[in-house]
Each structure stands twice: as C-alpha cells, then as structure tokens.
Kinemage of the C-alpha trace (Angstrom):
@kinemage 1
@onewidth
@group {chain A} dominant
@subgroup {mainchain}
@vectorlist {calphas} color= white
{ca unk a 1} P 81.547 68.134 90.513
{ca unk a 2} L 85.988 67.676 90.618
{ca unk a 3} L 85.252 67.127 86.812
{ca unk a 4} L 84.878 70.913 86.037
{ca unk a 5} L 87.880 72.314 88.049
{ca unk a 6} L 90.321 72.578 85.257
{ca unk a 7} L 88.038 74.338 83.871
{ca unk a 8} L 86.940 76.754 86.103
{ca unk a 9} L 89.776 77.481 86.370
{ca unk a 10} L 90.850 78.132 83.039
{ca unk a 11} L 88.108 80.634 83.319
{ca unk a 12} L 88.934 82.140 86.250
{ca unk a 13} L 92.725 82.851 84.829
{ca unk a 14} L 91.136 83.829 81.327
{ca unk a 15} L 89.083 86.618 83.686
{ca unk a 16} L 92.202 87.548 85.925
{ca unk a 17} L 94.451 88.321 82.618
{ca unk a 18} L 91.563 89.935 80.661
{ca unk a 19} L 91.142 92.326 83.630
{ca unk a 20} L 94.819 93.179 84.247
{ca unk a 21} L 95.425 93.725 80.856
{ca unk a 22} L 92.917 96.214 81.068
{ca unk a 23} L 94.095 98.131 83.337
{ca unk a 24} L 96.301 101.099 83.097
{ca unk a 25} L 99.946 100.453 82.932
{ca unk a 26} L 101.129 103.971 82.396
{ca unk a 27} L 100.722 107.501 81.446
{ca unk a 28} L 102.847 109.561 79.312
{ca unk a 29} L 102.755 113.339 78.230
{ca unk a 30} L 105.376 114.074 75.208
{ca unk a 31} L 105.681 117.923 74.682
{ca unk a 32} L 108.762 117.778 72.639
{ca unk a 33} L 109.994 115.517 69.888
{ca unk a 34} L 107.796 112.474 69.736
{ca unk a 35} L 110.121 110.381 71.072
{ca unk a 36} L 108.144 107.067 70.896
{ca unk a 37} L 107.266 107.694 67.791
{ca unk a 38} L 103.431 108.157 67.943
{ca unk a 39} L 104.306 112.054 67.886
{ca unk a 40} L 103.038 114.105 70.790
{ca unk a 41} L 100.469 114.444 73.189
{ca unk a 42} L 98.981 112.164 76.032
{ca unk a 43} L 99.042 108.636 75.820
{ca unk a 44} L 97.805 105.920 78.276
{ca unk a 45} L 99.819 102.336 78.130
{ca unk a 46} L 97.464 99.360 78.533
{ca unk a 47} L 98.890 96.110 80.240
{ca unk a 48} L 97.270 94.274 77.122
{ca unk a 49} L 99.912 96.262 74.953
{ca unk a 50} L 97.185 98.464 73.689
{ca unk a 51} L 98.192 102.463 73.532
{ca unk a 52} L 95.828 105.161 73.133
{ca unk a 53} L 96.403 108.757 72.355
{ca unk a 54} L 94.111 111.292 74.312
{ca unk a 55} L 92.765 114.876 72.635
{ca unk a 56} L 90.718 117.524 73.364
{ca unk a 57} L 87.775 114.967 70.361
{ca unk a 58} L 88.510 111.485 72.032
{ca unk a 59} L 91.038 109.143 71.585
{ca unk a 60} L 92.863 107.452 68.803
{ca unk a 61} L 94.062 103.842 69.333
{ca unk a 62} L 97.984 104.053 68.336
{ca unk a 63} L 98.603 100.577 69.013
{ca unk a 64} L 95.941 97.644 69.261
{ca unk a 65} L 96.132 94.980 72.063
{ca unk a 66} L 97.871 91.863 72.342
{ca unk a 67} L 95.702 88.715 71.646
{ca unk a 68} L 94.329 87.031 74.964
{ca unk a 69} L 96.870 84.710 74.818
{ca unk a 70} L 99.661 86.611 75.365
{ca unk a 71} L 97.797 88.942 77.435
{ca unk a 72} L 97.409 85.647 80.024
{ca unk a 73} L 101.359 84.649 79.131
{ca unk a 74} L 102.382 88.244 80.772
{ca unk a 75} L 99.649 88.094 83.596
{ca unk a 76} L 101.151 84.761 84.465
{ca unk a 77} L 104.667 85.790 84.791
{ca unk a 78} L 103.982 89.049 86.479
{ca unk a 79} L 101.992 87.060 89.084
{ca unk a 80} L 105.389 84.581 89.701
{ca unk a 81} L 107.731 87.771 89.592
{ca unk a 82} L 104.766 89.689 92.174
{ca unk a 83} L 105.647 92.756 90.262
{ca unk a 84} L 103.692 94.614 87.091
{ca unk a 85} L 104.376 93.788 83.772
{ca unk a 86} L 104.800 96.367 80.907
C-alpha cells in the first residue's frame, strides 16, 4: 500500500490549499474615493486572490481566483513562513 503515498498526498495538499484559499483573508469597507480601484463599498479578500464586492442584491465578483496552482504555491510558503498569506 507505500505505492499510493505520493499520492495521497498530493491530494491531501491539493485539499489543504483549496480550503485555505477559501477562506477569508480580509475585509474592507471604502466610504471615500475608491482607493483600490473597484470603487466603493464592502469587499471581502479571498486567500485564492478572488475579491468580491458585497450589496444590499448579492455580490459581484471584482476579481476571479487564482488557478489551483498558485493557490497551492502560496499555501505552501505561508505554511514554511507559519504566517497568512495575502
């Protein structure tokens, strides 16, 4: 059964990255100017890269996420640093 562990655990870091990069990195409220240029409002930051803006209708995705790849790129070195990425 030692023939499947690279692969298990390729999965299990596939799962690890796909659920911290779905996780919330940050909020944001922007009353003023806009100044990250997706205007103003609320906006939740994704680890995955993905931001989405939040209104009284729904949500509109601003930005889309980073492929899985990269997603599991910036899991991996926030896991060596022991801090969040983002």
């Amino acid at each position: 059964m030692t023939q499947y562990k690279s692969e298990v655990e390729k999965r299990r870091l596939y799962l690890a990255a796909e659920h911290w990069g779905n996780s919330v990195a940050q909020h944001y409220m922007c009353n003023g100017c806009g100044d990250l240029g997706y205007g103003t409002g609320y906006f939740i930051y994704y680890n995955n890269g993905a931001v989405h803006k939040i209104n009284k209708k729904g949500y509109t995705i601003v930005q889309v996420a980073m492929s899985i790849d990269e997603v599991i790129d910036n899991y991996t070195r926030s896991e060596e640093c022991g801090t969040e990425y983002m």
